[in-house]
N, C-alpha and C positions, 0 to 999 in steps of 0.2 A: 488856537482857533477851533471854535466844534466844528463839527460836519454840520455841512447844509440841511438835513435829514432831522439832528437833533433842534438847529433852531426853528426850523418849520414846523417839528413839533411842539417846541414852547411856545410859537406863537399861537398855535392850534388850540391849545388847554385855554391860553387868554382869553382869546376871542369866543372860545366855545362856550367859557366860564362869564362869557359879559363885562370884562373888565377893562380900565384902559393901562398905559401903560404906569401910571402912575401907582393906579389904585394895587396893580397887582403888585408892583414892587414892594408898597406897603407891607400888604398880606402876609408875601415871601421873605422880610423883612431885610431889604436892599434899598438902598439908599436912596432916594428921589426918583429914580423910574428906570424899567427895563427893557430900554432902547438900548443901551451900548452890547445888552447878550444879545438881545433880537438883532444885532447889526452883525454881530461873530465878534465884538470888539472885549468884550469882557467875557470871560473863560465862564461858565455855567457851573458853582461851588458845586461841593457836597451838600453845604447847610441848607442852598436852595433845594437840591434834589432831594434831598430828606425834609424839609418841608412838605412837597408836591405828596410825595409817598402820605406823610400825614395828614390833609390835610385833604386831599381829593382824590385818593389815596391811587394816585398816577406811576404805574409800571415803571422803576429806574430804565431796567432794559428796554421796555417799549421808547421812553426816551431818549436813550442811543442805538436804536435802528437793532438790537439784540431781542427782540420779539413782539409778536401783533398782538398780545396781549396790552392792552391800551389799561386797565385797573387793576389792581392787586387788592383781594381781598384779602387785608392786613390782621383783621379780628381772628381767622380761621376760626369762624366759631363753631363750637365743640356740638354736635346734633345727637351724640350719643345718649341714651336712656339716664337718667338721675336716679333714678331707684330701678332695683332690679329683685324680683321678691323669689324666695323659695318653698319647697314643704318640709315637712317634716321629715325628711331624707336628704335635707339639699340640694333636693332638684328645683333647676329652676320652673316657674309655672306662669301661667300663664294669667295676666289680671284681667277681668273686663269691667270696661269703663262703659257706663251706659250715660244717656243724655243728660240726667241729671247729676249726675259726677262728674263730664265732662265740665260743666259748668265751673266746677272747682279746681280743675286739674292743674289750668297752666299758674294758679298759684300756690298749689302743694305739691308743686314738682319734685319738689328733695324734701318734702316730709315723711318719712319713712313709716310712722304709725297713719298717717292717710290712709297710706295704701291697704293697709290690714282690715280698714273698714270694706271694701270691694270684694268682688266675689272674684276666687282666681281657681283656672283646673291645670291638669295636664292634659295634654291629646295625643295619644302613644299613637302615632303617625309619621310616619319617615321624614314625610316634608315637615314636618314641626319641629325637625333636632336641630341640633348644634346651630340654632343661634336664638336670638332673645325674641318675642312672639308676646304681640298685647292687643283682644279687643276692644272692639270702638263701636259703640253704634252707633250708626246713622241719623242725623237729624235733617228736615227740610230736601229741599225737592232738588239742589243744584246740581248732584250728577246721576239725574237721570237719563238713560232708562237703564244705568248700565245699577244703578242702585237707587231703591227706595226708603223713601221716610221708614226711619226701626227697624231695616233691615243690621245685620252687623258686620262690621269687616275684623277679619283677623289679618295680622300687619308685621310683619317682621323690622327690627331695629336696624337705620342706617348712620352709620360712624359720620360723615359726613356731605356735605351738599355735593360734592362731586362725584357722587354714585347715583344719585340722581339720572333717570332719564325720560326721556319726552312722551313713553309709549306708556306708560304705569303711572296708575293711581297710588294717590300718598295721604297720610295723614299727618298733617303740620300741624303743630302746638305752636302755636304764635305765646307774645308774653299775656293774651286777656282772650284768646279763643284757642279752640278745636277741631277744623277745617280739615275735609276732605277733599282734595283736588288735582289736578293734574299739575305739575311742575314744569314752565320753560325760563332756560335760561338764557336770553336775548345775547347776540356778541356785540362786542365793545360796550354791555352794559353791566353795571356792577348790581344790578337790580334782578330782584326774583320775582316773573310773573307766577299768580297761580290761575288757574284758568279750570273752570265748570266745564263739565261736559253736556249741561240743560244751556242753550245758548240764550235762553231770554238774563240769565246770568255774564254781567261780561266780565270779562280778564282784569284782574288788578297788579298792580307791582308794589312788592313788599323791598326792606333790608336787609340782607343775611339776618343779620344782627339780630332782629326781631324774631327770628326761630330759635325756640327752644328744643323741639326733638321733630326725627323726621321718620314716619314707619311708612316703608314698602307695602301696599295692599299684593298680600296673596290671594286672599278667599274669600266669600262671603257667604254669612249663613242668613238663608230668607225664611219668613215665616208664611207668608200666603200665596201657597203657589196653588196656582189654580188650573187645571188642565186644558180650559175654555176661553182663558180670558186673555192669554195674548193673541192667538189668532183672532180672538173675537174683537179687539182692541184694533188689530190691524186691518181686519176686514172696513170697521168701521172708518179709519182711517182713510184707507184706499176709496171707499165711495164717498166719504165727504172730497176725496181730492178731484175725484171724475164731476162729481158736482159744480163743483169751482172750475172746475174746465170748461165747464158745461156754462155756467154763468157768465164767465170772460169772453167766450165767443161768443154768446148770443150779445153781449155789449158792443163788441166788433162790429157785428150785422148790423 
C-alpha cells in the first residue's frame, strides 16, 4: 500500500497534466486505467516511476514525500564554454563577439577555426584571472538603462544553470540567438524565465535544454559617455512627470 502523500501526488501530475484516468495509464503504459494505484490498491512499479521521470520529468523523491522538489531536470545540460581560445603563450584570452558575429555564433559554437576569425586580447586585471571571460556587444534597447544599444559587456563563464542568480545580468546563447537578460527560475517550474530590464519588453520562459552557454555580466565598456546628458535626460524626465501631474489634476477639476 503507498502512503497517502505519494498517491495524492499521482493523482496531482494527472489532473495537472489534463488527462483521465485511462489515457494516463496509456501513456504510463499500464493496463486499462489507473484507478486501482489512485485507490492504494495496486503498489505504484518502478517502470511507472521511471516513466513519470522520462516523460514529464517528475521528481521520484518528490513522489514519495523525499522532497519539494516537484521536476528533475534530467538533461543537466552542460552551459559550459564549447571553445575556449588561447595566445601565443597559452594563455587563455579573451574573444569578442560583436553584433554581427553574434549573429553566427550559436551555430559555430564548437567550430574552433570560427573563432580565430574574431578579434580576442588579454586584460591583465585581477578580476579577469582564473576563470574564462568573453565579450559581447550589445544589441537593441531591452536592458535598458542599465545598458545601451553597442555598448559591450565582458561576461565570465558559468558551468551550469544553478549558479545562476536573480540579481545579475547574463548572456544566454539560446540554439538561433544571443540574448542578454536577467535570469528567474520560477519554483515547481522546470522552465527558465529571462526577463529585460526595459519593461515595455516582457518576460519569456525558455527550456533548459534550449541553452547552449550561460556568461555571468561583470563589466561593461560604454562608448558615449556624456557629462550632460544624464542629468539632462533626467531633468527632462522629472518635468515631463510634473507635467502629467499637472494635466491629471486639472482632469479631476
Amino acid at each position: 500500500m503507498e502512503n497517502e502523500l505519494t498517491l495524492k501526488r499521482f493523482i496531482e501530475i494527472r489532473r495537472e497534466l489534463g488527462h483521465t484516468q485511462a489515457e494516463f495509464a496509456k501513456l504510463l503504459g499500464i493496463s486499462s486505467t489507473t484507478a486501482d494505484i489512485e485507490r492504494g490498491r495496486t503498489k505504484l512499479s518502478g517502470k511507472v516511476v521511471a516513466e513519470l521521470l522520462r516523460q514529464f520529468n517528475i521528481n521520484p523523491l518528490w513522489l514519495f514525500g523525499g522532497s519539494d522538489e516537484k521536476y528533475l531536470e534530467t538533461s543537466r545540460t552542460s552551459v559550459i564554454p564549447k571553445v575556449v581560445t588561447v595566445d601565443s603563450a597559452d594563455n587563455e584570452n579573451m574573444v569578442l563577439v560583436n553584433a554581427k558575429a553574434a549573429a553566427g555564433y550559436p551555430q559555430n559554437i564548437a567550430d574552433t577555426s570560427w573563432y580565430h576569425q574574431l578579434p580576442a586580447f588579454d586584460l591583465p586585471i585581477p578580476e579577469f584571472r582564473n576563470a574564462t571571460y568573453r565579450g559581447f556587444q550589445v544589441e537593441g534597447d531591452s536592458m535598458l538603462p542599465n545598458l545601451r544599444p553597442n555598448d559591450w559587456v565582458l561576461a565570465r563563464a558559468i558551468e551550469h544553470i544553478d549558479y545562476v542568480t536573480a540579481n545579475k545580468m547574463y548572456v544566454v546563447v539560446l540554439q538561433d540567438a544571443v540574448l542578454v537578460k536577467k535570469i528567474e527560475k520560477r519554483p515547481n517550474s522546470n522552465n527558465i524565465t529571462l526577463v529585460s530590464l526595459n519593461e515595455t519588453y516582457p518576460p519569456y520562459e525558455i527550456k533548459p535544454f534550449q541553452i547552449q552557454e550561460i556568461w555571468e555580466v561583470s563589466s561593461k565598456l560604454t562608448f558615449n559617455l556624456d557629462a550632460t546628458t544624464e542629468t539632462g535626460l533626467l531633468r527632462q524626465l522629472q518635468q515631463s512627470m510634473e507635467e502629467l501631474k499637472q494635466q491629471v489634476g486639472q482632469k479631476k477639476n
